[in-house]
N, C-alpha and C positions, 0 to 999 in steps of 0.2 A: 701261281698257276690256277688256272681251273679246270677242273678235273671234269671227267666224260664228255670229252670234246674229242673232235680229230683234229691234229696237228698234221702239220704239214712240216716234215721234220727233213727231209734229203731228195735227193732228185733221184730219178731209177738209174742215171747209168752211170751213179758209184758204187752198184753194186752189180757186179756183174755174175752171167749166167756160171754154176760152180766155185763161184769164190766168195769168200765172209768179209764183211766191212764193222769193222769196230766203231761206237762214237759215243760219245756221251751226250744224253738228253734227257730233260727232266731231273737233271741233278743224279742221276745213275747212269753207270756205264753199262751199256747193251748192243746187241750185238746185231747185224743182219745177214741174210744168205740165205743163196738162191740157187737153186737145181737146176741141175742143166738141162730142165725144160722149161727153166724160167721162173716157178713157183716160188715166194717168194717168206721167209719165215725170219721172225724177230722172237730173240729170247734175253734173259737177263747176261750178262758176261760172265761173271763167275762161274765154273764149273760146278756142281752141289757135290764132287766127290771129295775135292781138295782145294778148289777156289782158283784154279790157274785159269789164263783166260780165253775164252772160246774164241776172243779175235786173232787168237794166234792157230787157230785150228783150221779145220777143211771141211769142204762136203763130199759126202761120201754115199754113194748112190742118192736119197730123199733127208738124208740127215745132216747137221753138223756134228763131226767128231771133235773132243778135246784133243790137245796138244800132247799134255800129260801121258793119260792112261787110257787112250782111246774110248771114252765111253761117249757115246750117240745120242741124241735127241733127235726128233723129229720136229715140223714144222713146228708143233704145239708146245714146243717143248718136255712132250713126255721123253722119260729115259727108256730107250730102245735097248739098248746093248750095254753087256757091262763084259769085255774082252776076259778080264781075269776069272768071272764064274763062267764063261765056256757058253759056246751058242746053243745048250743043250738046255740052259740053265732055265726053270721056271719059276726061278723068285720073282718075288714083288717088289717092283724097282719105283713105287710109286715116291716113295722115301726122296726118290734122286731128281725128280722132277722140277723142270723150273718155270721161273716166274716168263707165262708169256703176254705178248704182246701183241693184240690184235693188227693187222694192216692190211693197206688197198693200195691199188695205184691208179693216177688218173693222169694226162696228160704227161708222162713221164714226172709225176713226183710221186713221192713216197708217203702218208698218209698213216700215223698212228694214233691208236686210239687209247687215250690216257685217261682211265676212269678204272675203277672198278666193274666185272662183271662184262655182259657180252656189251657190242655197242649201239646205240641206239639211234637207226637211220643210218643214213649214207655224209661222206665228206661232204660240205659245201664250198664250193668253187666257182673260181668265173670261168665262163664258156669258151673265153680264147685257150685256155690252155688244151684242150680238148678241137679247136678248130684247125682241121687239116689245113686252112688256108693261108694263113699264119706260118712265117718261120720264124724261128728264136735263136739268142745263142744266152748260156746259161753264165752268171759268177757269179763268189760269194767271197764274205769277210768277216771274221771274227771279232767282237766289240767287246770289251771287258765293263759290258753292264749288262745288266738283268733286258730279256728282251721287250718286257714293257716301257722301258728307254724308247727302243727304238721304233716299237711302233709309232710312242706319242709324237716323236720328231717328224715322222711321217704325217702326220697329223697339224703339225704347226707351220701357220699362214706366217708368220709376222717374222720368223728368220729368214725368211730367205732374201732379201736386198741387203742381208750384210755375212751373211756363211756364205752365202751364193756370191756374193756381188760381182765377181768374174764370169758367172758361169749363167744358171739359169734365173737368179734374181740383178741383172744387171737391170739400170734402169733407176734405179733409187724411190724406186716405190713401196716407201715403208707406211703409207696410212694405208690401215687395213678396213675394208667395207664387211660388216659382218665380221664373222665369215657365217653364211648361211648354212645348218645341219637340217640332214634330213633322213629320215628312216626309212629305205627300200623295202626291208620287211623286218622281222623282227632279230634278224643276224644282219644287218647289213648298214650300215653306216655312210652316207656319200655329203661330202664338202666343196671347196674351190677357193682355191685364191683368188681376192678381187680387189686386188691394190693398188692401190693410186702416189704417185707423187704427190708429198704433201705441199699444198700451197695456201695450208689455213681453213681450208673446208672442213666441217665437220661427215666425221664417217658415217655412213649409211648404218645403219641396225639390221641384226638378223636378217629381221620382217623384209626388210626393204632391198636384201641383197639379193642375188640371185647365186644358179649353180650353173656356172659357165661349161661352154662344150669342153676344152680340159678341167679336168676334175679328179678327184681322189676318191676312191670308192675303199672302206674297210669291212672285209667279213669276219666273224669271229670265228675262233680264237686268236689267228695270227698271221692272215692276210690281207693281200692292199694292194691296187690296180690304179695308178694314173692311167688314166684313160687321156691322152695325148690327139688320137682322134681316131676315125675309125678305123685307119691304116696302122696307125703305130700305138702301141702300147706297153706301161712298161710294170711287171708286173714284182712285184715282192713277199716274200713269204718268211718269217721271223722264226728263227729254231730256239726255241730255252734250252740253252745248255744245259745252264748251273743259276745260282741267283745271282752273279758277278760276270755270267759270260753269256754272251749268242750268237749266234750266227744272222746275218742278213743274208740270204738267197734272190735275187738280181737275177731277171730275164727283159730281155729287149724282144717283144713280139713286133714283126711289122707285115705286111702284103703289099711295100709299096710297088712294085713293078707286078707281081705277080708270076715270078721268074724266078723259083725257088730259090735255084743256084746263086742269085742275084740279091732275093731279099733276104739270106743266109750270110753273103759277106754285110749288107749293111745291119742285119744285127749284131755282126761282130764288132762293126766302128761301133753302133749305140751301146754295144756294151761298156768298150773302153772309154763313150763319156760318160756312161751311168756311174765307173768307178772311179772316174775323178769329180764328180757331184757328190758319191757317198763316203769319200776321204773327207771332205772337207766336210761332212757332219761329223762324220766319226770323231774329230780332232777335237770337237765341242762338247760333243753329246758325253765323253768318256771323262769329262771334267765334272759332268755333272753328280750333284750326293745327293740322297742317297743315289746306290746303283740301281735299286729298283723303288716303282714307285706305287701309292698306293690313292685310295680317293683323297684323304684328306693327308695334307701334309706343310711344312714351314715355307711354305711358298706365301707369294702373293699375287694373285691370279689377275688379267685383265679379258677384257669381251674380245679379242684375238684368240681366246686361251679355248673358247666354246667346243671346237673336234674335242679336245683333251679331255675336256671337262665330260664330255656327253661319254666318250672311252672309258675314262675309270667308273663313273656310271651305273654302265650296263658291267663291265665286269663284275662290279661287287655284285650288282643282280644274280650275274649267274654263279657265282661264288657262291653267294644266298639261297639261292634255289636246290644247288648241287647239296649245301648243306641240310636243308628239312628233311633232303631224300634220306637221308643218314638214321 
């Protein structure tokens, strides 16, 4: 993981207004809930009085209560109330206070801030998810690897005319040109697939590839935007569960008619091919050892491998970075 980043960890409407959502992220279980004005607040799961779990509890006026012994937190996770010393009580309930979690929401996702201390700057995102014009429809699926798996797959040109070969790598175009990388800014990552039927030609290099109007754009820490074209897009966002689990988060954005109602059922069909494209990694990708990966590793790389290679990269960068701050 890299830490003082925001994540892009859940969509906003699994948590709904007055009710708690439990899940694990970052290899801990924590919890969400939201007021019934909406306000929306993340703390650790455990209770600090006895340890039962606050996703079994409620909100209660601006607070979540425990299951247990009624005892309150607020947004911030300060301990508000403690039922058995009496609402009259003026102890110092700092003792009981728990671990929070800074967050935002942008385009209906959820945005956590995993660092130590307050956060620094705003999430960075792509602008569709934030475009009224745009309709989407949202799915997700659970991969029993670390979610730097699944970014990198996201990233790799050269699978797809044989995990695909039914679906969007038909065609049998396994010689790969490039693949061209290039840095948007210094969070931003954009590539393309530009492969050819091999018929003995030698591949184009980098230099000499280009970055086709579909293309693959990655922001850090843990999003990724085929850009399909200007009408349809299809966007992903990677949750670290655990080092052995993640979530993939799947939106089909499109404006093809411009007929909400209309471009709402066809994000629901592009949904349902998005997750027949991302079973048929999943079957590959969860084969792979380790489960998570790192820069240097018992592989043996080829110039297809370039997105990957430039990902682990800048990771360790900011891996590095995060560490001097220490």
């Amino acid at each position: 993981m890299i830490k003082d980043q925001w994540y892009a960890v859940l969509s906003s409407h699994q948590v709904k207004n007055g009710k708690v959502t439990g899940a694990r992220r970052f290899g801990e279980d924590i919890v969400f809930f939201r007021t019934a004005s909406g306000e929306l607040g993340c703390v650790g799961s455990a209770c600090a009085h006895r340890g039962a779990s606050l996703a079994k509890g409620c909100v209660k006026d601006k607070n979540i209560q425990c299951p247990f012994h009624g005892i309150e937190y607020d947004l911030t996770g300060r301990c508000v109330y403690v039922p058995s010393e009496g609402k009259g009580s003026v102890d110092d309930y700092s003792r009981f206070h728990m671990k929070h979690y800074h967050v935002c929401e942008a385009g209906g996702i959820v945005f956590v801030w995993y660092g130590d201390g307050e956060p620094v700057g705003e999430p960075d995102y792509f602008d569709v998810i934030t475009d009224q014009g745009f309709a989407y429809d949202h799915v997700e699926d659970t991969w029993k690897v670390d979610y730097s798996r699944v970014i990198e797959n996201q990233l790799d040109v050269s699978h797809l005319p044989f995990v695909h070969r039914t679906t969007i790598g038909r065609g049998n175009k396994t010689l790969c040109n490039g693949p061209k990388v290039i840095w948007l800014n210094d969070n931003t990552l954009q590539t393309s697939a530009n492969n050819e039927v091999d018929e003995g030609q030698k591949p184009k290099s980098s230099e000499e590839s280009i970055i086709k109007d579909t293309n693959l754009t990655f922001k850090f820490p843990n999003m990724w935007l085929n850009h399909v074209s200007d009408k349809i897009m299809i966007l992903a966002f990677f949750i670290p569960v655990d080092d052995e689990n993640s979530i993939i988060a799947l939106r089909f954005y499109n404006k093809i008619t411009g007929v909400k109602a209309v471009d709402r059922a066809i994000a629901w069909l592009g949904s349902r091919a998005n997750k027949v494209v991302e079973r048929q990694d999943k079957m590959i990708v969860e084969t792979q050892l380790p489960k998570k990966t790192q820069l240097r590793m018992n592989e043996t790389l080829v110039a297809a491998d370039l997105p990957i290679i430039e990902y682990r990269a800048k990771r360790e960068k900011l891996k590095g970075v995060r560490d001097q701050k220490k």
